[in-house]
Rosetta silent file (secondary structure, phi, psi, omega in degrees, C-alpha in Angstrom):
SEQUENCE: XXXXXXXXXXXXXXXXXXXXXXXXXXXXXXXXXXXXXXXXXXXXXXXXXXXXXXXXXXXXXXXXXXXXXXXXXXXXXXXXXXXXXXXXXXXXXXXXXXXXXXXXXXXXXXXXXXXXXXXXXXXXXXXXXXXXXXXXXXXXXXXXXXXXXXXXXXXXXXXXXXXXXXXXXXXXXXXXXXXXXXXXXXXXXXXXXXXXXXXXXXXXXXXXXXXXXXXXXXXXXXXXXXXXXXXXXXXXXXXXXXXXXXXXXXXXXXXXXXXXXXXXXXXXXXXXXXX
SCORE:     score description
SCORE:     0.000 S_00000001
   1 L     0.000  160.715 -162.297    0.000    0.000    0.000 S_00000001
   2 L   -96.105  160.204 -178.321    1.322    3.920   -0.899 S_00000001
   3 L  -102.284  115.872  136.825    2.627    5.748    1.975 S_00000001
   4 L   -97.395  -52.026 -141.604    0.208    9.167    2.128 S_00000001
   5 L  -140.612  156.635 -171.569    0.144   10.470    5.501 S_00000001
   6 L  -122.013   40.163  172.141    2.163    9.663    8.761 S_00000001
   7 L   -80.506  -37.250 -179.480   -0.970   10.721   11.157 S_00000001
   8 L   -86.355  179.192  167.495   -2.292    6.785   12.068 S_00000001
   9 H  -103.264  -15.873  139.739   -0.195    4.127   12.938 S_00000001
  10 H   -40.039  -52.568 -175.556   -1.157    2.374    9.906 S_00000001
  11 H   -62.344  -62.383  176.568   -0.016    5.129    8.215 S_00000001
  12 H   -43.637  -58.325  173.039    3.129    5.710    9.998 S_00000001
  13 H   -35.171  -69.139 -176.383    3.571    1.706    9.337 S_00000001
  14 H   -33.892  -34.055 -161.932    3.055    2.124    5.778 S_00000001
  15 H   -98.762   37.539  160.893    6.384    4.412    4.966 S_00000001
  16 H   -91.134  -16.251  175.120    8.557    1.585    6.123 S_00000001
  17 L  -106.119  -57.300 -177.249    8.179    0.145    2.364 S_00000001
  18 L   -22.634  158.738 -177.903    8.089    3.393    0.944 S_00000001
  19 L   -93.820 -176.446 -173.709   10.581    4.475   -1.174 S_00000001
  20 H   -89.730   -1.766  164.276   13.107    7.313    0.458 S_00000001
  21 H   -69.122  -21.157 -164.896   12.260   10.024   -2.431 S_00000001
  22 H   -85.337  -40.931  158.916    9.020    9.626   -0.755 S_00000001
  23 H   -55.016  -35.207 -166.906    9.800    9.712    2.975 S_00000001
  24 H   -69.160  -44.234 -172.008   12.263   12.489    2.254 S_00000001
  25 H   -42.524  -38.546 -166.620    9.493   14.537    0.468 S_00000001
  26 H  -101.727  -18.088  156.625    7.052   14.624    3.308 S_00000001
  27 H   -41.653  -69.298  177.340    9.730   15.201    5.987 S_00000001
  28 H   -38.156  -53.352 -168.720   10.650   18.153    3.863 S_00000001
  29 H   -79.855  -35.227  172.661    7.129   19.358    4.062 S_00000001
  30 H   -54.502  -56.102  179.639    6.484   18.750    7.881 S_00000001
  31 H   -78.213  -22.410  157.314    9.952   20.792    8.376 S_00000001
  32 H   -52.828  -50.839 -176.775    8.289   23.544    5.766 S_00000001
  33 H   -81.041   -7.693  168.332    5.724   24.069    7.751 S_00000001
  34 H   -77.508  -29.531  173.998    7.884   24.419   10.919 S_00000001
  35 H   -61.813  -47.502  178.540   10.012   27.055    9.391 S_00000001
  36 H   -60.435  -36.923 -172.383    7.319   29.086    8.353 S_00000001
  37 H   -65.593  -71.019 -176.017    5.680   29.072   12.152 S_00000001
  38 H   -42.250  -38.885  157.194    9.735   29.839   13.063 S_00000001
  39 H   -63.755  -38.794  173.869    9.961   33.054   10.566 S_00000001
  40 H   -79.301  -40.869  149.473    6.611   34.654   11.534 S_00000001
  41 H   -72.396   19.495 -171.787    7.873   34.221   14.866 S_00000001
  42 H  -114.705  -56.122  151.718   10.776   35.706   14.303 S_00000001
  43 H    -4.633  -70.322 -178.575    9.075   38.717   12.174 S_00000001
  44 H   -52.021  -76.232 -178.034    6.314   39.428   15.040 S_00000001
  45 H   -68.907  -41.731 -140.684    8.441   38.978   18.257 S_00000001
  46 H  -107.401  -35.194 -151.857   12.157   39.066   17.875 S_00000001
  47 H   -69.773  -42.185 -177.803   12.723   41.387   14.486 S_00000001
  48 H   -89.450   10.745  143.171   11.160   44.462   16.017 S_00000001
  49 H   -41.164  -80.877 -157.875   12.929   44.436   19.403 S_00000001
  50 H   -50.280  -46.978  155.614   16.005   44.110   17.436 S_00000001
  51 H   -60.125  -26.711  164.694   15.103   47.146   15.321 S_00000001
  52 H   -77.419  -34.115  152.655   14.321   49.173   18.050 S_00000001
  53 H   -18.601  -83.009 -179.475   17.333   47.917   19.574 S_00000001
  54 H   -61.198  -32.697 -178.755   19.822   48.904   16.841 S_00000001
  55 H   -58.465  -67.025  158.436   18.089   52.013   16.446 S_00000001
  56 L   -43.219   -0.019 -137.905   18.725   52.934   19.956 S_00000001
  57 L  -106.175  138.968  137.289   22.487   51.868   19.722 S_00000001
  58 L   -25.475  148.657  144.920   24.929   55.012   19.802 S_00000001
  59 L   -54.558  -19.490 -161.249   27.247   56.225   17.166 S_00000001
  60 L  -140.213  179.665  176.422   30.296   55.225   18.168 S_00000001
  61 L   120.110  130.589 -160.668   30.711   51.671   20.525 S_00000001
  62 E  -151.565  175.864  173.732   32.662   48.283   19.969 S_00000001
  63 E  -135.409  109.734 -162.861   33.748   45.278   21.407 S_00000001
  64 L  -132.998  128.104  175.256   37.469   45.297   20.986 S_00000001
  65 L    78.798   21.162 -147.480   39.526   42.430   22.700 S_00000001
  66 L    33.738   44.578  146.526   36.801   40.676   24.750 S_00000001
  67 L  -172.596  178.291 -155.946   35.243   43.753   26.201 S_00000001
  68 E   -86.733  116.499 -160.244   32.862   46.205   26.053 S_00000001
  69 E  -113.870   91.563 -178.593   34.262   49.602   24.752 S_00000001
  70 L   -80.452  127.448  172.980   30.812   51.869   25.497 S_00000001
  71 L   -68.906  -29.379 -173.466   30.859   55.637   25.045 S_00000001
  72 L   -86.211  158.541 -173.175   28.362   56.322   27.496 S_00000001
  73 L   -70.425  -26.148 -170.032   29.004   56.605   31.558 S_00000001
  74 L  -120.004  166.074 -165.116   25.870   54.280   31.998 S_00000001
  75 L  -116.816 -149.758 -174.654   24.691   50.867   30.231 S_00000001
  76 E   147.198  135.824  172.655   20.441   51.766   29.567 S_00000001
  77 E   -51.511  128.116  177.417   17.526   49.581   27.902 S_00000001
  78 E  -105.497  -14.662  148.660   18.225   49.335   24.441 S_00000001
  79 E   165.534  167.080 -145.971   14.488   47.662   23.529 S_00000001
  80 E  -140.958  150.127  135.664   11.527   45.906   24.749 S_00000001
  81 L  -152.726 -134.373 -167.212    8.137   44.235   24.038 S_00000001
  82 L   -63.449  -42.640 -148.161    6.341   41.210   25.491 S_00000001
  83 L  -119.956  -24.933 -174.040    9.030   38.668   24.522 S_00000001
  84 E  -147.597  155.594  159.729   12.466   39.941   24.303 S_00000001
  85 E  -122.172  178.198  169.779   14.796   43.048   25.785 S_00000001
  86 E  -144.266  116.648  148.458   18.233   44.116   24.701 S_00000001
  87 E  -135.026 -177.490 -144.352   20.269   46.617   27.074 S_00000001
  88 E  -126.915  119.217 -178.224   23.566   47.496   27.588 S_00000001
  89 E  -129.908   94.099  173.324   24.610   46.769   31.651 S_00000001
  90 L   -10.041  -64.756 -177.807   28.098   48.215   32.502 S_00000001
  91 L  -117.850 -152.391 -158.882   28.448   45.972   35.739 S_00000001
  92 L  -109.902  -24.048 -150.772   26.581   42.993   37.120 S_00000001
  93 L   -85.171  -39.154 -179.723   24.878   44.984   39.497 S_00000001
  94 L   -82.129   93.480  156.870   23.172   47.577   36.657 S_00000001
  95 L  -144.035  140.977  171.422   21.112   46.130   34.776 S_00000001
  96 L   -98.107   40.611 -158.965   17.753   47.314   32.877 S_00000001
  97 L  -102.260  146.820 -167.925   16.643   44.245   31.071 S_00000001
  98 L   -75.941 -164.986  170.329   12.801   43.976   31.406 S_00000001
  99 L  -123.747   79.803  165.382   10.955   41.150   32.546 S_00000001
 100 L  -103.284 -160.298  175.043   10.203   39.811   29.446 S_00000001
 101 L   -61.940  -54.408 -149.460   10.729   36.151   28.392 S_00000001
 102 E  -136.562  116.990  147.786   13.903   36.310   26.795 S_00000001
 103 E  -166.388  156.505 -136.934   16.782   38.904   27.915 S_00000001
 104 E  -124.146  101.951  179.971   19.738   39.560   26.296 S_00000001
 105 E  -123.323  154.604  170.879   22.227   42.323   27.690 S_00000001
 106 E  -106.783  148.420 -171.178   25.447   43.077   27.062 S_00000001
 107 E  -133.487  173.899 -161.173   27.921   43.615   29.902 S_00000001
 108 L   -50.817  -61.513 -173.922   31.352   44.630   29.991 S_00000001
 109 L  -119.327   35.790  176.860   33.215   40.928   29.218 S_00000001
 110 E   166.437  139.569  156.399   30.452   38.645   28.138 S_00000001
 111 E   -75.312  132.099 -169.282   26.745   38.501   26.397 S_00000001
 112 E  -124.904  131.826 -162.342   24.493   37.505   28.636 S_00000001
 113 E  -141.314  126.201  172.868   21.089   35.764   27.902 S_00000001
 114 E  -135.164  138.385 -176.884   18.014   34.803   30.577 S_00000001
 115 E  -160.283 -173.233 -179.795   15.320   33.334   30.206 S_00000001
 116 L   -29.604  -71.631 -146.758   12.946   30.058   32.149 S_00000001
 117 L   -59.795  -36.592 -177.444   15.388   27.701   31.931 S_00000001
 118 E  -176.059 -152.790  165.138   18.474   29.907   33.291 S_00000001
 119 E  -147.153  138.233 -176.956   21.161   32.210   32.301 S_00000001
 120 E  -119.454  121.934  170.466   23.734   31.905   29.836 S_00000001
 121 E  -107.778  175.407 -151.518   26.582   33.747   29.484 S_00000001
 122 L  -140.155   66.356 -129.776   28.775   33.811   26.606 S_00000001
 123 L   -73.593  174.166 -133.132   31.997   36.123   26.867 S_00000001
 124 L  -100.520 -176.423  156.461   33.192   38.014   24.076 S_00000001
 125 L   -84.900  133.701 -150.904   35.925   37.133   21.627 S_00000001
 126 L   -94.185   -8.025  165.879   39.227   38.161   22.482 S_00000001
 127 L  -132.335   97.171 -164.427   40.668   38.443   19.030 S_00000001
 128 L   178.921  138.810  152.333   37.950   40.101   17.042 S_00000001
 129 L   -88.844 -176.952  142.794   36.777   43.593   17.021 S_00000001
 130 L  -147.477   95.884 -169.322   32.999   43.867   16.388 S_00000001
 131 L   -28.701  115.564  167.132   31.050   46.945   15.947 S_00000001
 132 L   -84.842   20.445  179.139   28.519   48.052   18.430 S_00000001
 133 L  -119.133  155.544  162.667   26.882   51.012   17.072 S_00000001
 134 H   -93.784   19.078  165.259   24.417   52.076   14.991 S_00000001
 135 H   -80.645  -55.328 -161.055   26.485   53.663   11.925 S_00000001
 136 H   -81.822  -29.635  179.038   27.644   50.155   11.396 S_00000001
 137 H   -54.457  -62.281 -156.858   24.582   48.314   12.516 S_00000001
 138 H   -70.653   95.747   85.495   21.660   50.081   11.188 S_00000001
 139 H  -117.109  -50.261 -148.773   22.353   49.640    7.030 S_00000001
 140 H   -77.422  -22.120  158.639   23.970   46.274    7.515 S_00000001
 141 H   -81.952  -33.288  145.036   20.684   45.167    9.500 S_00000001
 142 H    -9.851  -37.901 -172.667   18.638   47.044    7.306 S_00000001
 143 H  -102.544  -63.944  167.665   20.169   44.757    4.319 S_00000001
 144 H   -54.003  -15.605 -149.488   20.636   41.816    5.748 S_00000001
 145 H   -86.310  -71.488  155.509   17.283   41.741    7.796 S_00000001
 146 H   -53.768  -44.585  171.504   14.741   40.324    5.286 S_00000001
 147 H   -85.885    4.811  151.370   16.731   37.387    3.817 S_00000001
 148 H   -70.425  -36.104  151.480   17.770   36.355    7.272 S_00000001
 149 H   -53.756  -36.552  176.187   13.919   36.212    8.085 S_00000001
 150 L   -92.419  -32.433 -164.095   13.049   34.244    4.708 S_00000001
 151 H   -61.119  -25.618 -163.824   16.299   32.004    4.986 S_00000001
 152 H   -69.403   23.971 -176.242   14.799   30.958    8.643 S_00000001
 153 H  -112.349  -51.703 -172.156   12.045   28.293    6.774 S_00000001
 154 H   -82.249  -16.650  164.750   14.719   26.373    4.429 S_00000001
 155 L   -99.240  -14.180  138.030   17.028   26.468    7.220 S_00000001
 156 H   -81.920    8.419  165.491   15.058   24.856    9.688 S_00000001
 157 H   -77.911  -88.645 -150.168   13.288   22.117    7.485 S_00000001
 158 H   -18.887  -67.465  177.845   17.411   21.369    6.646 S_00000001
 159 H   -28.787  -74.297  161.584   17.762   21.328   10.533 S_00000001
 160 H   -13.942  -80.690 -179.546   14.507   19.374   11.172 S_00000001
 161 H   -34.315  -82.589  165.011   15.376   16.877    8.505 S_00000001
 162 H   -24.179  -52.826 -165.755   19.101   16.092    9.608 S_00000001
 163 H   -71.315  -49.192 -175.585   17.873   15.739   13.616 S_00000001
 164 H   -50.115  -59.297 -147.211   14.713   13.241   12.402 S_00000001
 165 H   -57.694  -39.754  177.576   16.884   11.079   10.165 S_00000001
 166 H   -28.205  -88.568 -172.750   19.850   11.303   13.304 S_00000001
 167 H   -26.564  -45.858 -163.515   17.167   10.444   15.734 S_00000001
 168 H   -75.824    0.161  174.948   15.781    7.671   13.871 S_00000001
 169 H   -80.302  -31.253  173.048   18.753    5.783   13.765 S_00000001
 170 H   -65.396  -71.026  178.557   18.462    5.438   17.428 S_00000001
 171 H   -36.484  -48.685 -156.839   14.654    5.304   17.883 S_00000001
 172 L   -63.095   -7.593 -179.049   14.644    2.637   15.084 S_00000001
 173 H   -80.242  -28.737  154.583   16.316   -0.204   17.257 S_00000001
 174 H   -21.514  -93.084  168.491   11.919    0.242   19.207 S_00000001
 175 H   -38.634  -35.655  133.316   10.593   -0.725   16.341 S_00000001
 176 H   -23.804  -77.935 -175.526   13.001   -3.322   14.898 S_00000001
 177 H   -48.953  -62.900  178.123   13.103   -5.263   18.188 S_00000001
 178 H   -28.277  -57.776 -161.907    9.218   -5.465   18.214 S_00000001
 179 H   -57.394  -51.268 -170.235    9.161   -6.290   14.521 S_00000001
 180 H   -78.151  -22.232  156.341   11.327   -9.784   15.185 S_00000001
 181 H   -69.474  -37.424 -156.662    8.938  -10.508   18.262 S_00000001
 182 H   -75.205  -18.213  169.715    6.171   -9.814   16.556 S_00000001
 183 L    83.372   10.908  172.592    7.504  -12.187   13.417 S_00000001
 184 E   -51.227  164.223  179.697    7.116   -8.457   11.054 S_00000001
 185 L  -133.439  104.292 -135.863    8.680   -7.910    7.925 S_00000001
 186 L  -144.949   86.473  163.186   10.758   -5.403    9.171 S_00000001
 187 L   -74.461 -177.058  158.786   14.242   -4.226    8.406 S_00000001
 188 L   -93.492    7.048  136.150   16.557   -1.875   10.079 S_00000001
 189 H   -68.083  -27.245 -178.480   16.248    0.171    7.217 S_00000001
 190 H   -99.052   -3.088  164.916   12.885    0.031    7.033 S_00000001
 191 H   -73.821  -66.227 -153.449   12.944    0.634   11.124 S_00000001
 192 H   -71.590  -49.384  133.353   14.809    3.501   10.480 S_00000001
 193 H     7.935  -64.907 -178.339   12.149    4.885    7.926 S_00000001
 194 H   -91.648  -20.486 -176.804    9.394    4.656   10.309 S_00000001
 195 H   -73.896  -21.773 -156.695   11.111    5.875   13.192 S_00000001
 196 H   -88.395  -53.907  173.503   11.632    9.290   10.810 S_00000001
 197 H   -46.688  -41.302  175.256    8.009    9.133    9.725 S_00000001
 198 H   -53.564  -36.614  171.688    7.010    8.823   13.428 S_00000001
 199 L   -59.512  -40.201 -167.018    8.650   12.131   14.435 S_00000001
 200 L   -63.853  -40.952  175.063    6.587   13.673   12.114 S_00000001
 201 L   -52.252  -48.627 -178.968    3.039   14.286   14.004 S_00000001
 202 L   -69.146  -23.807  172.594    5.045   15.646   16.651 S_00000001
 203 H   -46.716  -62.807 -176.384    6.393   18.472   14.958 S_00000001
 204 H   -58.781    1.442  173.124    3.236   20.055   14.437 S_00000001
 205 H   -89.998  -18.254 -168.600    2.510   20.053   17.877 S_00000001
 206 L  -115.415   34.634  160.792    5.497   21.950   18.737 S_00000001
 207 L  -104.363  -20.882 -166.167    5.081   24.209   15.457 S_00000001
 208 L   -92.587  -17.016 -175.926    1.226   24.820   16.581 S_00000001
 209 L  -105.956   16.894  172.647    2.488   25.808   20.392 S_00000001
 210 L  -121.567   10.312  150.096    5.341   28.132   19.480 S_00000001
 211 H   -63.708  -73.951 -175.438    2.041   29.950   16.579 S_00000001
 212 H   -58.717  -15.088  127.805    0.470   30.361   19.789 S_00000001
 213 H     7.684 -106.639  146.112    3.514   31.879   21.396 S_00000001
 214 H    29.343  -51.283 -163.202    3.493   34.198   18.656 S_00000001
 215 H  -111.013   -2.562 -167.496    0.196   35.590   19.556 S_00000001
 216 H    67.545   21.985  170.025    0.530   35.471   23.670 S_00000001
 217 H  -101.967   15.388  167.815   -2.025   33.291   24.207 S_00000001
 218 L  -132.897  179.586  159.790    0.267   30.558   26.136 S_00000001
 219 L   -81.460 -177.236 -166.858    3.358   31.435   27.942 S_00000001
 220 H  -106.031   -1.762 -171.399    6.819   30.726   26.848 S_00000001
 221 H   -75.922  -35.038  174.809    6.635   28.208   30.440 S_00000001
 222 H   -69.966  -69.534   57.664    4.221   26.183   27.698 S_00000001
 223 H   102.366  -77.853  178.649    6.616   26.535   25.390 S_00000001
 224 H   -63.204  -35.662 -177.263    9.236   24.778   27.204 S_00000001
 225 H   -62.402  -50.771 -122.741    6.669   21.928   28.613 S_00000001
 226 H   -86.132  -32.946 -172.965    5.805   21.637   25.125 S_00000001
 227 H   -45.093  -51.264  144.945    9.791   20.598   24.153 S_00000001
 228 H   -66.022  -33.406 -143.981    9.348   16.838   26.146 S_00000001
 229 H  -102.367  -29.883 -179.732    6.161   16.872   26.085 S_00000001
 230 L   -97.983   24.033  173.924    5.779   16.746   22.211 S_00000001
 231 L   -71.963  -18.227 -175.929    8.195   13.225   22.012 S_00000001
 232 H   -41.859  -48.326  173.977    4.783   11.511   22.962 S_00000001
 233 H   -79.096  -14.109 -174.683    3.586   10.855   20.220 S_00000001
 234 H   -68.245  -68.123 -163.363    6.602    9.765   18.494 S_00000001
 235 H   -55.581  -23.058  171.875    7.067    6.745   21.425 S_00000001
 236 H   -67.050  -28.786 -159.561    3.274    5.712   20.769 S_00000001
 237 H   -89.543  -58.281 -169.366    3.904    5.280   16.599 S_00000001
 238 H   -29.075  -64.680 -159.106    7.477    3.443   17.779 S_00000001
 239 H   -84.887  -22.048 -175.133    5.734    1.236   19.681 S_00000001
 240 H   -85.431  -70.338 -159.009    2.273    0.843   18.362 S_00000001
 241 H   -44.889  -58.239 -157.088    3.157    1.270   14.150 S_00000001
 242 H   -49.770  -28.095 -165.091    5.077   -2.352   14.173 S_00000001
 243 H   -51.659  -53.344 -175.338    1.849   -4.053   14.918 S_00000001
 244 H   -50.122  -10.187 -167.211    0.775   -2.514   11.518 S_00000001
 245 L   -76.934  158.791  156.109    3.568   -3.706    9.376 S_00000001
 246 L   -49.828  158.430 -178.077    2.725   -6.776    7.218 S_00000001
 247 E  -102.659  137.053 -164.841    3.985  -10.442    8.740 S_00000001
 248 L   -71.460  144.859  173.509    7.291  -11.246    7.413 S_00000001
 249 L   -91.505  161.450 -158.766    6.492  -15.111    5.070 S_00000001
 250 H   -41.491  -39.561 -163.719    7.455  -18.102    6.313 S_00000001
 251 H   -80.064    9.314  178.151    9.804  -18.892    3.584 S_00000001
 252 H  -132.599   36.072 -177.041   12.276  -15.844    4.655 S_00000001
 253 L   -63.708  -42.459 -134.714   12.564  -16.960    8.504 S_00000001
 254 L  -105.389   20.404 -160.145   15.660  -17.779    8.216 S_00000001
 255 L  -101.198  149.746 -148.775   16.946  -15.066    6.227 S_00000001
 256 L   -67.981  138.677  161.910   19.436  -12.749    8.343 S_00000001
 257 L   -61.807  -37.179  175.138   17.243   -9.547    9.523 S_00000001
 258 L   -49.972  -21.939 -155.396   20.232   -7.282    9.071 S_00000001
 259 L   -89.756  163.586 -158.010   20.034   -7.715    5.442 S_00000001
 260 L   -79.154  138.007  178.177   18.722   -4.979    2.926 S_00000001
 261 L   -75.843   -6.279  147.895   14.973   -6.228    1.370 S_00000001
 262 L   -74.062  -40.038 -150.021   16.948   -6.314   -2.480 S_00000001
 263 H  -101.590   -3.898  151.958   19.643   -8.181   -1.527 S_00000001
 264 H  -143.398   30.052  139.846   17.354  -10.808   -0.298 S_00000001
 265 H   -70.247  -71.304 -166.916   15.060  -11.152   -2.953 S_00000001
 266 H   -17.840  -70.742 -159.519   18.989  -11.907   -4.727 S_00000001
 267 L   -36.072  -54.390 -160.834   19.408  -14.485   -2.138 S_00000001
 268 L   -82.807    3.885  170.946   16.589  -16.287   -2.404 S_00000001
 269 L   -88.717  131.058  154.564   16.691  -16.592   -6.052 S_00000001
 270 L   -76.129  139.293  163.295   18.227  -20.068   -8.005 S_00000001
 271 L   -79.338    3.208 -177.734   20.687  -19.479  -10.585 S_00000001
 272 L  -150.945   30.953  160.380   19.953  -22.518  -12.092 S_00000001
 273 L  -119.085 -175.148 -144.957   16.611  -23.124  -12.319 S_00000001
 274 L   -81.520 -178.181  177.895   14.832  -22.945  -15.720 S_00000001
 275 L   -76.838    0.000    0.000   13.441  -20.210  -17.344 S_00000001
């Protein structure tokens, strides 16, 4: 049966025969539509912070040497909204970053970013200058600013893709093992196949709760639940999907499970029987 959709566990089942133009294709679309949620949230929330941000920035101001070469006497909120802040904090003690979700100040000898989970800091580089102003900032974000915003869709399907098939090499030893209790006709290629198709359902849960992000009607505390919370569905298809696979035939018990589904049709063919 054709592999369309990897919502049942039938379904899910199904792309274990498929071919891998076909699995890649719908991966590819499943990581389209996560990119697209990730660029309108990066449009809505983060791009105009950052524009107000840069806007706000001084004329003159670098980071020469791992530190912070500031003109001003004082560090000061550089911009705000709901979701993100940017300021400038001299010392440890000054700082004006809002209590938004996400905030990201700079300090004398290190970028510093808080948010639920923690704070990370990230100190500067010590042989690099990098401009800190807004003569050099404002044209090159200005330029740069829309295809960094469209590039975010084809770079996280790429992203997407890469982590599913990665995962799925792992996941696919679930499904496998099951398949040889269960007496399935099941490789570990075709394990790995359905473990990638299995991933898929979850994405859209954790592309539909960072949309709602987006709009402030969850918290970014969902947001984070939402990270573990949307593997769930993957381990039900793992475990559940094998049932669905066709029963391996009698006449290929003995044939090694490791081996590729071409190479043992080969096998099992005589060279010497008639035409």
């Amino acid at each position: 049966m054709i592999a369309r959709q990897p919502f049942t566990f039938g379904g899910v089942a199904r792309f274990a025969h498929a071919s891998f133009f076909r699995l890649a294709m719908v991966a590819l679309i499943f990581g389209l539509v996560s990119g697209i949620v990730v660029s309108w949230l990066a449009v809505t929330c983060f791009a105009p912070v950052i524009d107000e941000a840069i806007s706000n920035l001084p004329l003159t101001g670098s980071i020469e040497r791992g530190t912070l070469h500031w003109p001003e006497k004082d560090g000061r909120l550089l911009g705000a909204n709901a979701f993100a802040s940017f300021s400038v904090a001299i010392n440890e003690r000054q700082s004006e970053g809002a209590p938004v979700d996400f905030t990201f100040e700079f300090r004398t000898n290190a970028f510093v970013a808080r948010s639920f989970p923690g704070t990370t800091a990230l100190p500067y580089p010590s042989h690099s200058e990098i401009e800190l102003n807004r003569t050099a900032l404002f044209p090159a974000w200005g330029a740069w600013r829309a295809p960094i915003l469209a590039g975010l869709i084809p770079a996280t399907a790429v992203v997407l893709c890469l982590t599913w098939a990665l995962l799925g090499v792992v996941y696919g030893l679930v499904p496998f093992l099951l398949a040889v209790m269960l007496g399935r006709d099941l490789t570990l290629r075709a394990a790995w196949k359905l473990s990638v198709a299995a991933q898929l359902p979850g994405s859209l849960m954790m592309a539909f709760a960072l949309a709602l992000y987006s709009t402030g009607k969850i918290s970014v505390i969902l947001v984070f639940v939402m990270l573990p919370a949307h593997l769930i569905p993957t381990l039900c298809y793992l475990i559940i999907s094998p049932f669905f696979v066709p029963k391996a035939d009698k006449s290929s018990e003995k044939n090694n499970p490791f081996e590729s589904e071409s190479k043992r049709r080969r096998k099992g063919k005589n060279p010497f029987a008639g035409k």
